[in-house]
N, C-alpha and C positions, 0 to 999 in steps of 0.2 A: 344702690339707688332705690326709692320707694317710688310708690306711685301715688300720686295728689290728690291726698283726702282719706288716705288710707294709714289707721296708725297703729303698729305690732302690739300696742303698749293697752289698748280699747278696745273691749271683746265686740265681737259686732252683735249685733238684735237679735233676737229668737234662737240664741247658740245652740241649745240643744236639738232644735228641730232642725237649725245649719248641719251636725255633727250626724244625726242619724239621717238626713238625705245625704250628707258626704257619705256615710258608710253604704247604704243601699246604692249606690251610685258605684260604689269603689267595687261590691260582689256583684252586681250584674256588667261591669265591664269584662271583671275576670271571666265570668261565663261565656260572656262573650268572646273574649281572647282564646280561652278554649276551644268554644266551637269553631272558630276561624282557623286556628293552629289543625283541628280535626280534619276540617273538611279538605285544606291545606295536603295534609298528609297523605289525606286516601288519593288527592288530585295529582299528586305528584306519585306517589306510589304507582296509579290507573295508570296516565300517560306518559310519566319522564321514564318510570322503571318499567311498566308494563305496557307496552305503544298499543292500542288497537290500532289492529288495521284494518284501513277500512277498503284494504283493496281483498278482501275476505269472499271470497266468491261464493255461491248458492251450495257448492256441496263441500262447503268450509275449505277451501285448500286456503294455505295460511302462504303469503307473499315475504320474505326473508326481508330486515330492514335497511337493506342498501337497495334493493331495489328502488328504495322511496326516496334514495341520492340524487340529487342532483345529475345529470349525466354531467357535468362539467367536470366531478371532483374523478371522473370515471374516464376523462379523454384522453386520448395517446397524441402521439409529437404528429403535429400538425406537416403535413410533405409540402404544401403552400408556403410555410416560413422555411422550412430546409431549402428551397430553390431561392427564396426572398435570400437567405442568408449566405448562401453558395456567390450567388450574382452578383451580392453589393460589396466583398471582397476586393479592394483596389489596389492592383500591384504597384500604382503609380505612390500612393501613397505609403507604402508600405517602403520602396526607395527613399520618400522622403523624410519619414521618419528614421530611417536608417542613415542619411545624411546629417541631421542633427542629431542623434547618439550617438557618431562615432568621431564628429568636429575634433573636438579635444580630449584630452587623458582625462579618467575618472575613475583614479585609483579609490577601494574602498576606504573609507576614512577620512578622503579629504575635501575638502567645499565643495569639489567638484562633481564627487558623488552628493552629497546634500544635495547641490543643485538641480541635477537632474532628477532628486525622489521629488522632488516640490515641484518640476512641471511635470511632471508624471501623474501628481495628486491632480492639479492642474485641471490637465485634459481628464481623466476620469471624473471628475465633475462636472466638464463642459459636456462630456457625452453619455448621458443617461445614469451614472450607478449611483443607486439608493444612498449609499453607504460608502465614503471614501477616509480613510485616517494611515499615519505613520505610525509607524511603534521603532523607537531606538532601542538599541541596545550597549552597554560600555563593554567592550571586550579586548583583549588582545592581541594587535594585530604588529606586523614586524615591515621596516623600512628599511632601505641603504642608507649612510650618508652622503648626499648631493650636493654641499654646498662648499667641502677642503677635497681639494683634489689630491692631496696628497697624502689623505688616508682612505680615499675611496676604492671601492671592490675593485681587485686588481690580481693578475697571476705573473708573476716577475720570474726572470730566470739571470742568479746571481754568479758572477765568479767567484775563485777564490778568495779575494778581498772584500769580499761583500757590495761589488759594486753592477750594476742593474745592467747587464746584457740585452734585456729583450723585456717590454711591458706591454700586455695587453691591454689594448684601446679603452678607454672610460666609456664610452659610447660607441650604439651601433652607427652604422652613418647613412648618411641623409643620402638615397636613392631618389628622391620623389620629391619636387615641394609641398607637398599635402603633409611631408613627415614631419615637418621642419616648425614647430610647435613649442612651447614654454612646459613647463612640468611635465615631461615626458622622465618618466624614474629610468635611470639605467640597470642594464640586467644584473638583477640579484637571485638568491631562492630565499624566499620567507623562512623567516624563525629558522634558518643558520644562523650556528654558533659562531662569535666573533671573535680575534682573533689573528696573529700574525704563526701562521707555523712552516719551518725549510723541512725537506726533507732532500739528501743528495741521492736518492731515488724514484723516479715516478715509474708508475705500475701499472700497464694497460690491462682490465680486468672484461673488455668487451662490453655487455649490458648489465654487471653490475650484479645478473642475478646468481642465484642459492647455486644453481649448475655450473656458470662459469667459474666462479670461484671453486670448484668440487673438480673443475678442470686443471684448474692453475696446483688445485694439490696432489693430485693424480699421477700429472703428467710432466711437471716441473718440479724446482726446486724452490720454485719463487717462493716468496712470505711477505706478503703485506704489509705486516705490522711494525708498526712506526715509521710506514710511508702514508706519502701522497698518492693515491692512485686516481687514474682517468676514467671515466666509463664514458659511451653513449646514449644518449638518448632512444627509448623506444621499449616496446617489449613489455616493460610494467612501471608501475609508477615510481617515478622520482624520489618521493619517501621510503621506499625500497630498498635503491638503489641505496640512499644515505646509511638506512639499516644495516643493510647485510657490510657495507665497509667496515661500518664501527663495531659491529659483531665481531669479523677476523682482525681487529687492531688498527687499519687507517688512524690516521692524523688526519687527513683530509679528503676532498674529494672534489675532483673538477667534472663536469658534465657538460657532453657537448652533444653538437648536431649534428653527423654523420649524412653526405651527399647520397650516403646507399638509401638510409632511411628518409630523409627529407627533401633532395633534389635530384629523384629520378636519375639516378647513377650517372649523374654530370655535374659539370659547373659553371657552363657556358649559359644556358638558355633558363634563367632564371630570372626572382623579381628584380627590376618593374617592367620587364616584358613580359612573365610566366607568371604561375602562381610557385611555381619552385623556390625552395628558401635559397638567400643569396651568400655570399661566404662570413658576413656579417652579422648574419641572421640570430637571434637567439634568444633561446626562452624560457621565459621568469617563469615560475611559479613555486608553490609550498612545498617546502619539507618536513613537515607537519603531518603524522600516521595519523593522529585521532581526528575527529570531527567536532566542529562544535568551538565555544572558546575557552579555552586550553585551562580559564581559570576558575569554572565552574563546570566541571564534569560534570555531566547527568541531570545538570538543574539549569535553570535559566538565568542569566545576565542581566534580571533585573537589579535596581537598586537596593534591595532589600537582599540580594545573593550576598552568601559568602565565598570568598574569593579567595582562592589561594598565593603565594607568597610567588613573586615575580620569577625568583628562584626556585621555587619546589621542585624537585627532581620528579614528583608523582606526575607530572606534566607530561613527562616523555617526550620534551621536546630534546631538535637533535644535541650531539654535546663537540662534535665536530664539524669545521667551515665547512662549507660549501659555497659551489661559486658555478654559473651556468655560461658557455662560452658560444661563438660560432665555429664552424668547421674551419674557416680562414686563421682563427689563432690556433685553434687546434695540430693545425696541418706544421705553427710553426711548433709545438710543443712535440710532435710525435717526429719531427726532422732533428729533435736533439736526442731523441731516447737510445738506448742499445738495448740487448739482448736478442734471443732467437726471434728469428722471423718465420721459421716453420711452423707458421697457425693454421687451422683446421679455416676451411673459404667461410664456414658461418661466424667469424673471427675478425675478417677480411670487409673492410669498408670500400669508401669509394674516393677515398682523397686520392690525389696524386703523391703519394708519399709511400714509405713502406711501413707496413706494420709490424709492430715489434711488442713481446714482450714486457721488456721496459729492465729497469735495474739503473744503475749508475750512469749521469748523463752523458754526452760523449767527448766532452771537454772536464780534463782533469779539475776537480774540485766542485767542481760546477754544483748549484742546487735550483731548485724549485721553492719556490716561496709562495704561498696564498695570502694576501692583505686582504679580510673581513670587516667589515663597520658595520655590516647590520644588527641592528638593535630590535628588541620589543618596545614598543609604546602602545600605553591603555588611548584607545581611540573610541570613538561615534558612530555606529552602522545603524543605518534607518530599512527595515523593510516598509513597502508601501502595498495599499491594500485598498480595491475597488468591487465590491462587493453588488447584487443583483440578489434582491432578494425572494425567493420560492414563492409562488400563489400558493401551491397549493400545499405543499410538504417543505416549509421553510427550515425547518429543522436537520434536513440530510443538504450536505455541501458535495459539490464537485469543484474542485479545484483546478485552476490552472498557473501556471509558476513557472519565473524565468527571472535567473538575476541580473543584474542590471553594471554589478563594478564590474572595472576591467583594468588588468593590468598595463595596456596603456590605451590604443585607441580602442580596442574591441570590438571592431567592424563585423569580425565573425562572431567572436565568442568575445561575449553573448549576443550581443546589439543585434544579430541578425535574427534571434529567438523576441529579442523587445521588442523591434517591430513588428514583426508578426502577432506577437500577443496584441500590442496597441492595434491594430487593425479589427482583429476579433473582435476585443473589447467595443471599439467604436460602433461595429456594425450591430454588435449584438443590445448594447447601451443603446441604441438610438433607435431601434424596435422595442425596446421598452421605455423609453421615452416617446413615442409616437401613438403608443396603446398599442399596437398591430399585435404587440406578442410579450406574455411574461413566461420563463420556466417553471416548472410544473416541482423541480427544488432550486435552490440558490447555489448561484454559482458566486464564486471570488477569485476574482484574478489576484497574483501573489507578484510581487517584484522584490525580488531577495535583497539584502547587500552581503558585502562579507562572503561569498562563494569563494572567491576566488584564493580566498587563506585556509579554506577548508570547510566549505558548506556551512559557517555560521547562524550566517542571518536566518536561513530555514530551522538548522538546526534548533536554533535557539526558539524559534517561535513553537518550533512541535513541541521543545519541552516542556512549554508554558504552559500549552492547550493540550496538552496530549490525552485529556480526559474527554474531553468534548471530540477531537479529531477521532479517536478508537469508535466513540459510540455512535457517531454524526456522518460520518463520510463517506461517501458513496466510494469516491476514484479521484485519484491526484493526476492530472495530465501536464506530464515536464515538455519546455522547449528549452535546451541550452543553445544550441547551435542549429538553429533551423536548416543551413544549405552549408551542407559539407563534414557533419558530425557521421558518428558511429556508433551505436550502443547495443551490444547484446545482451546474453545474459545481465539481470540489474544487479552490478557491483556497489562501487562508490561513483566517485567523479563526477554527481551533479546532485541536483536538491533533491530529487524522489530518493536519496538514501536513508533520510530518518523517517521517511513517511513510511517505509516500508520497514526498518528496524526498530522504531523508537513505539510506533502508532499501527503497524499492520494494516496500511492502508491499500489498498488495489494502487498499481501507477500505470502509466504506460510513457514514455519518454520518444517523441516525433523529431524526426529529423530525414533532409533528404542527402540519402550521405552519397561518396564518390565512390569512385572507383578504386583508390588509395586507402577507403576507409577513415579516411581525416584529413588535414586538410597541413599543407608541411610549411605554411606561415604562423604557424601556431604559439599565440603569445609570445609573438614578437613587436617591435614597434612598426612591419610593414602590412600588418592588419589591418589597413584601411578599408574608406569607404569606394578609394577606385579598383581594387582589387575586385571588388564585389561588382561595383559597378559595370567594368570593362573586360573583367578576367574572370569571374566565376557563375556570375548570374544576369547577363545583359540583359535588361525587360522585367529583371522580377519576375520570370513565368515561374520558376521553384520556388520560390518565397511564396507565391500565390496558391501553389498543389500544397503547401506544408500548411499555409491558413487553412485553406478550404477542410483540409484533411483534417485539423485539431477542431475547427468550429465544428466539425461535423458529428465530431466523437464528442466534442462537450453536447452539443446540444442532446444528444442521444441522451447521455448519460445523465439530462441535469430534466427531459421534458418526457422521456419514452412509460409508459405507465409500469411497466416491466423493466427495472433494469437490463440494459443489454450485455449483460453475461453471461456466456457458456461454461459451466462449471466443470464440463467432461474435459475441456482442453486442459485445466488444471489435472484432471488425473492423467493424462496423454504427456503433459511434459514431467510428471512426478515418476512415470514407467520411464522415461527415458533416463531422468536423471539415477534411476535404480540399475538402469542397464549401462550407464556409464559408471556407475561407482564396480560394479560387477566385474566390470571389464577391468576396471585397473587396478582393484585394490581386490577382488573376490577371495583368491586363491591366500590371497595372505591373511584375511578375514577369518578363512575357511579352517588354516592352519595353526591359528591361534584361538580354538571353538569359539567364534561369532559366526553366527548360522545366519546366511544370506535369503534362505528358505523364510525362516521370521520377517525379514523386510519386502520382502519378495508377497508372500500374506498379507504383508500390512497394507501393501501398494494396490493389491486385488482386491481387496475389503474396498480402501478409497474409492478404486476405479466404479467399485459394485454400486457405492452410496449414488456417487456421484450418475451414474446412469440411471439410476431410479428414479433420484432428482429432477434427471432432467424431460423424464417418461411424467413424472407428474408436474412439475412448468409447463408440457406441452399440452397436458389436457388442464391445462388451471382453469377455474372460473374465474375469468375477466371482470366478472360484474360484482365481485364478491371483496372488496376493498380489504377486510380483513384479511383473509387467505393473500392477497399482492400485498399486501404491508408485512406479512411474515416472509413469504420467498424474499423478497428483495433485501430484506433483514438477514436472512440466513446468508443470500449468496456476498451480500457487500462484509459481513461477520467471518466468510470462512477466511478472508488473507489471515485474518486477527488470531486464528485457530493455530496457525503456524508459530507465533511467538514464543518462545521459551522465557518467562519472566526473570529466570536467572541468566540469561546471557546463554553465550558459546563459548566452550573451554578459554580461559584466559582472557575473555573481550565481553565485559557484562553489558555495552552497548551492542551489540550486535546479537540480534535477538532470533531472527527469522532463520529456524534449522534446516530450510531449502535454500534459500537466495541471503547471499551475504559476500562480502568482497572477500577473495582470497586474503589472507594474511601476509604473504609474503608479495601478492601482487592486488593493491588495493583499488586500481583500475577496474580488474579481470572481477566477473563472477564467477563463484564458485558452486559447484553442488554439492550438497549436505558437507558445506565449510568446516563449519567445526569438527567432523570427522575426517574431512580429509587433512587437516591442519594438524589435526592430531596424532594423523598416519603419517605424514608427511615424513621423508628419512627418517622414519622412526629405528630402522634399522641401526640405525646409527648411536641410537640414545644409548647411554651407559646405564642408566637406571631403566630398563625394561619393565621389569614390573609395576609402577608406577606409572611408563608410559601406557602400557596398555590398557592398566586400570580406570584412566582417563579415555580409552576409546571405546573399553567397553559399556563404562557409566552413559557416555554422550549416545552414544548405542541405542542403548536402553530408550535415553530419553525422543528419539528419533521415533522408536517404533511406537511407544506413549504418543508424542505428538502428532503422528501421521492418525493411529485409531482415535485420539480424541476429537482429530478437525473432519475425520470421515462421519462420528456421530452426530455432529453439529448441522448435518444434513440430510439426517434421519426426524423420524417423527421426534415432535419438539418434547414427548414423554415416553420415553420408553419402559417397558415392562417386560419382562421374560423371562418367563420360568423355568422356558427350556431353550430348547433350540430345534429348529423342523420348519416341513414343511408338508400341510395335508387338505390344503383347499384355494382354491378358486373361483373368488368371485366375477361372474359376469355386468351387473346390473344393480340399481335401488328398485323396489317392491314399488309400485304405482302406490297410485291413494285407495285406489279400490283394494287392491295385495295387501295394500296395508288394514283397510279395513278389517278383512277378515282374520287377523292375527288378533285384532283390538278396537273393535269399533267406535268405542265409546272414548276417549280420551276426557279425564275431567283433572278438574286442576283446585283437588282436596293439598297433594302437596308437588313440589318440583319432580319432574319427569325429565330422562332421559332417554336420547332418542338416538338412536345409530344409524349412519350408512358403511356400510362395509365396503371395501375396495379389495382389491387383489393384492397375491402375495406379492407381485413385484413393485408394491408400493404407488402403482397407479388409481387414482381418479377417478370414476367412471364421468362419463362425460355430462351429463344431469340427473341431478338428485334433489329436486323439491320437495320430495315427499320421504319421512324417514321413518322408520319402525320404532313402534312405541313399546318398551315392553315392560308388563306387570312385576310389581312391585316384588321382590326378592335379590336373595344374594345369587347368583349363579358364579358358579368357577368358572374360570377364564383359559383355558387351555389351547384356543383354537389360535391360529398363524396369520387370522386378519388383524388386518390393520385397520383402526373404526376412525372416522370422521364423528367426535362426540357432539352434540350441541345440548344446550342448556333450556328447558321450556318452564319458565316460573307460573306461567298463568293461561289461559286457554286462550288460542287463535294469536296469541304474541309472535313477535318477530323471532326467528331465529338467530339465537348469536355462537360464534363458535369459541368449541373446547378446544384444548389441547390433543393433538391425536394418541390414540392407544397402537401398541401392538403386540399380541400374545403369540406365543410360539409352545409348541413341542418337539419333543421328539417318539417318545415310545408311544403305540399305537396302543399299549395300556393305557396311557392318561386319556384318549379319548374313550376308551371303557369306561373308565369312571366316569366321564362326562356322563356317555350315555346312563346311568343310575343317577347320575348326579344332579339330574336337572329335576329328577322328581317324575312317579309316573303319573298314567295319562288317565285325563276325567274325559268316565266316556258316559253312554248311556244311563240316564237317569239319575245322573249322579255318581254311578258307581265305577271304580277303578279297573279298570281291565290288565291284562296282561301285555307283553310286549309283543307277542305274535300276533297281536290280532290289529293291530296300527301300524300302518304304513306311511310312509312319507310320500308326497308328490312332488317332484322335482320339474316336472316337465314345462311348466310354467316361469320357472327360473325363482320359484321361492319356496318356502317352507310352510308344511301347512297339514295339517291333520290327514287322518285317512278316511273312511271313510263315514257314513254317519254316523253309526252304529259306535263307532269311537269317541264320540261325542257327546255332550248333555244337549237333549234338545231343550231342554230348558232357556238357551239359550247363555249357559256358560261362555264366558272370554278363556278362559284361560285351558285353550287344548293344547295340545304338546306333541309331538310327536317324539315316541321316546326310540331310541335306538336300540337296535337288538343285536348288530353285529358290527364290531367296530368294523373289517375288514372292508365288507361291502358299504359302512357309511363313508368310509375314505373314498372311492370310487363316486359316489353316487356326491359327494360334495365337490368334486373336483369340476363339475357342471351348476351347481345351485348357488344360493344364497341360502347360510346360514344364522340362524337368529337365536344370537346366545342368550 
């Protein structure tokens, strides 16, 4: 397009005089641009890089630039919203959220879980969060078949002929009308092998684990293999129990409910009067050892994963049935068995039956049959996510997390963990919906799916994010089962297990457990809402101490200016788990030269870090935003310290060489796991040398990872050239103290300035003022630890360095010092001797002797030189030294 009247093609009037005003025009703008870009550069140089301050007081002291922060960006957790947040906690609500999540079955993977991730989204919307979205994931999850009875999960006891003596019930039965429900799955175990297999022997093997079987070989004649054997329930987890059958040879494996373990050693006063399981009771769940879904190990389940072959054996899923039973058919399967009954009473249940051995059943020919139909199928698991996002540090997450399938109704597990979160959520969403209060970082609430097959849905999300969760996360806070769970040491068995093996994240897992330590309706279909209602928590007062209890620690965690972590507790439970490994395994350790004394060091170093640590957090400078953004950094970074990037012998998922699930019991935590996994009957291995060379590699890597996550807690530089210690600091030098070391400070080029702290890595408690010292190299021999900072330009803000800290050991090296520093200008100019200059300490700093040592000229640079190492170790062990 041209412009009207103007034409490219017709030079305009007076062109040359046009051409030389365009060009004079064209070099006085450039001049101009330059000068602009000039003045530009020094104004930004002056203020952006070099602040004047103008809070510069008459005898120059220079004010640090956080001072000139905002007090907001500098506030701790308000105690006015902690009581707002305690108070508006509503147990009524908290029932009735529990009421509609436990209405109907919402097994993972079917509409039924969708549906309830979408009003979950829902209400997170309705109540405050910034930020609410789903993320699916396609994984593999395992079903029975429900819909031909007459290939459904079944344990039959055949005659001779093959014809069907005795079948166990397709379902459990209706106690309750509240149970009496449409898509209720009848009891299975996930990802069993499917499958018809007899055996004319079943094998009572007790719980299944590494010892009872180590009993049956001991003590009997018995063998396993190419039987069906019984176990019961309890003790360790169910993937286990599958394990160690298919190890000694099983074909099969039936598991059931024991009245010892689950109904308080009766059969009378149970549910729906009690919360005791009733003789029909029984319960689903995975037999599945890995985490995660099964067909992308190590990576995530998006669409873009690759995915291994539905068969692959790399899966490790089981390769024999399984089938989970009540004590009621149990009792008829252990009234056909023979063999001895002389069992050791921890052997010895509580049916009304007798316990036996097992072997050939007691009718000629007779066999056991297991009928298998469960399948894998590629299913749909949505986690949901309601996000609050930080004012002031949105960058660091504290999380909370609870999943939400359930293998049928889930009243307890989980539903009693979801309503409690949606409470939190509510109360906390709707103070920051109201303005009253935002956290000080971002909090996200987490709603899993997929737990229930083996920690999926989390799992899968850590693998996605696990770069952002490592470097982002303050603390993960789990609810699985809010009123009536148990969790000690963190094994597996709920979501905080990748957060803590995959991402090294801090967790803590709340629950208000029983007296039983769990709860013995446990993923069955009599996990309702009136159990809870009428039998375990009438009122919601425990539901409401379990809110009150997580809101309180989130808010801490997500508003507190200081993280609220004690890092000594971390060496407190690291000594113990050293004095447990000692205790069981020392002597064998000892005997095969692994020196316990090495660990034993390593755990003292930690403990040492860690108290110095926490001697300097107690004298921190509060007002000093840099210095709290480094601790908080350090202390949320040490769980991370603990990861081993190659895994734990044989299990490259499981990374944390303190806290990790036992191997053989994937419930249990274990201490320093992979060495005890490794010790484990090793007595027994055929190949000894290779076993051991596996525990003393893992060994090795213990004592590495304990001293590496101890430095991680030392000065963020370290330096040392030796090792020692030969001074203590009291104090920083005033402005005046300081003056007379250097009065003059000018800022020809960049200056550094030290505050010294003591050898035990503390603080001192104000330091405005810091010693400037003349320009030279000096060697660094001394055992303080400096607080450096950086001064570009005169009367500028201070910003901080990295800390130093020098060490020795031979009182030689401080001889050299004393030469090393150079001697001393005294009178007139002229160099004096070292006898005739004294140091004065008495003041708490360092500083010439007396005049005569001096230039009156009015030299800066006197010195005080040392003349005897002996007595300057003494006389430093009270001063301040200025190297």
């Amino acid at each position: 397009m041209h412009k009207k009247g103007y034409s490219l093609d017709e030079p305009a009037k007076n062109s040359s005089r046009s051409i030389f005003s365009s060009r004079y025009a064209f070099y006085v703008l450039q001049i101009f641009i330059v000068l602009v870009a000039t003045v530009l550069g020094i104004l930004i140089g002056r203020y952006a890089l070099c602040k004047t301050d103008k809070s510069v007081d008459a005898n120059n002291k220079v004010t640090p630039a956080w001072d000139n922060l905002s007090p907001y960006y500098l506030k701790d957790g308000d105690p006015a919203i902690r009581e707002e947040l305690m108070n508006s906690i509503d147990a009524n609500n908290i029932r009735q959220y529990l009421k509609g999540l436990s209405e109907n079955p919402h097994l993972a993977g079917t509409p039924a879980d969708l549906k309830q991730a979408k009003e979950l989204e829902k209400f997170w919307k309705d109540n405050g969060m910034d930020e609410v979205f789903i993320t699916p994931y396609d994984v593999l999850l395992s079903y029975p078949n429900t819909t031909d009875e007459s290939i459904m999960n079944q344990i039959q006891i055949l005659n001779g002929s093959g014809d069907i003596q005795y079948a166990s019930p397709l379902y459990e039965d209706i106690l309750d009308p509240s149970e009496n429900k449409s898509n209720v799955v009848p009891p299975f175990n996930a990802y069993s092998a499917p499958g018809i297999v007899n055996s004319s022997e079943l094998i009572y093997v007790n719980y299944g684990r590494v010892e009872d079987y180590r009993y049956l070989e001991d003590n009997t004649s018995v063998n396993v293999s190419g039987k069906i054997v019984i176990a019961r329930y309890g003790k360790i987890f169910r993937g286990d129990k599958v394990q160690q059958a298919t190890r000694h040879g099983a074909i099969g494996i039936i598991i059931y409910s024991d009245p010892a373990d689950y109904s308080n050693n009766q059969t009378k006063d149970v549910y729906p009067h009690s919360i005791w399981l009733p003789p029909s009771g029984t319960q689903r769940g995975t037999v599945k050892k890995t985490d995660g879904d099964p067909l992308t190990p190590g990576y995530p389940a998006t669409e873009t994963a690759y995915r291994l072959g539905e068969n692959d054996p790399s899966m490790n899923l089981p390769t024999i049935p399984v089938h989970p039973i009540g004590y009621g058919i149990a009792r008829e399967l252990f009234d056909k068995m023979t063999g001895t009954a002389n069992l050791p009473a921890s052997w010895r249940g509580a049916m009304n039956v007798t316990y036996r051995i097992g072997g050939p059943l007691n009718k000629q020919d007779w066999k056991v049959r297991m009928r298998i139909s469960t399948s894998n199928k590629k299913r749909t698991i949505h986690n949901v996510f309601g996000i609050i996002r930080g004012d002031i540090e949105p960058d660091r997450y504290v999380l909370m997390g609870n999943h939400r399938d359930a293998w049928v109704f889930g009243a307890i597990d989980p539903s009693t963990g979801t309503a409690v979160m949606k409470e939190i959520s509510r109360v906390m969403g709707n103070l920051v919906k109201s303005k009253k209060w935002r956290p000080r970082r971002s909090i996200i609430f987490c709603s899993w799916g997929g737990e229930e097959y083996g920690l999926i849905g989390s799992n899968e999300w850590v693998e996605q994010f696990v770069k952002n969760l490592q470097t982002r996360s303050v603390a993960y806070v789990n609810v699985d089962i809010a009123v009536g769970g148990n969790i000690d040491v963190a094994g597996s068995g709920s979501d905080f297990a990748p957060f803590v093996q995959l991402a090294g994240v801090p967790i803590c897992d709340i629950s208000y457990s029983t007296k039983t330590g769990g709860y013995p309706l446990y993923h069955s279909k009599y996990e309702t809402f009136n159990v809870v209602d009428k039998l375990m928590d009438p009122g919601f007062k425990y539901h409401r101490v379990v809110a009150q209890v997580m809101a309180e620690v989130t808010r801490r965690l997500s508003e507190e200016l200081l993280v609220p972590f004690v890092v000594t507790d971390f060496s407190l439970k690291l000594q113990q788990l050293v004095t447990l490994l000692e205790n069981e395994y020392g002597q064998l350790l000892s005997t095969n030269n692994i020196s316990m004394p090495e660990l034993h060091n390593a755990a003292n170093s930690f403990t040492k870090s860690t108290t110095s640590f926490q001697k300097f957090v107690d004298k921190l400078d509060m007002q000093n935003p840099y210095a709290i953004r480094m601790i908080n950094d350090q202390m949320t970074l040490l769980e991370k310290a603990f990861l081993d990037p190659q895994g734990l012998p044989g299990r490259p998922f499981a990374r944390h060489v303190l806290f990790a699930e036992s191997s053989v019991n994937s419930y249990a935590g274990s201490s320093f796991p992979g060495l005890v996994d490794a010790l484990f009957e090793i007595e027994k291995d055929p190949n000894q040398t290779q076993r051991w060379n596996v525990v003393k590699k893992h060994y090795s890597v213990i004592l590495f990872t304990i001293e590496s996550a101890a430095s991680t807690l030392r000065e963020v530089i370290t330096l040392a050239l030796a090792t020692g210690t030969i001074a203590r600091v009291k104090r920083c030098p005033t402005r005046a103290e300081r003056s007379k070391i250097h009065p003059h400070p000018k800022c020809k080029s960049p200056e550094v300035y030290h505050c010294l702290i003591d050898d035990e890595d503390k603080f001192v408690e104000t330091c405005n003022e810091f010693i400037q010292l003349p320009p030279g190299n000096y060697p660094r021999y001394t055992s303080f630890s400096e607080r450096v900072y950086y001064d570009p330009c005169p009367h500028s803000r201070y910003q901080p360095w990295p800390i130093k800290s020098y060490e020795i050991t031979e009182c030689e090296v401080v001889k050299s010092l004393c030469t090393g520093i150079g001697q001393v200008q005294c009178s007139g100019g002229s160099i004096t001797n070292d006898a005739t200059c004294s140091c004065d300490y008495k003041n708490g700093y360092v500083m010439t002797g007396p005049d005569k040592c001096c230039s009156p000229a009015g030299n800066d640079d006197c010195f005080c030189k040392y003349h005897s190492c002996q007595s300057d170790l003494q006389e430093l062990d009270s001063g301040v030294y200025v190297t």
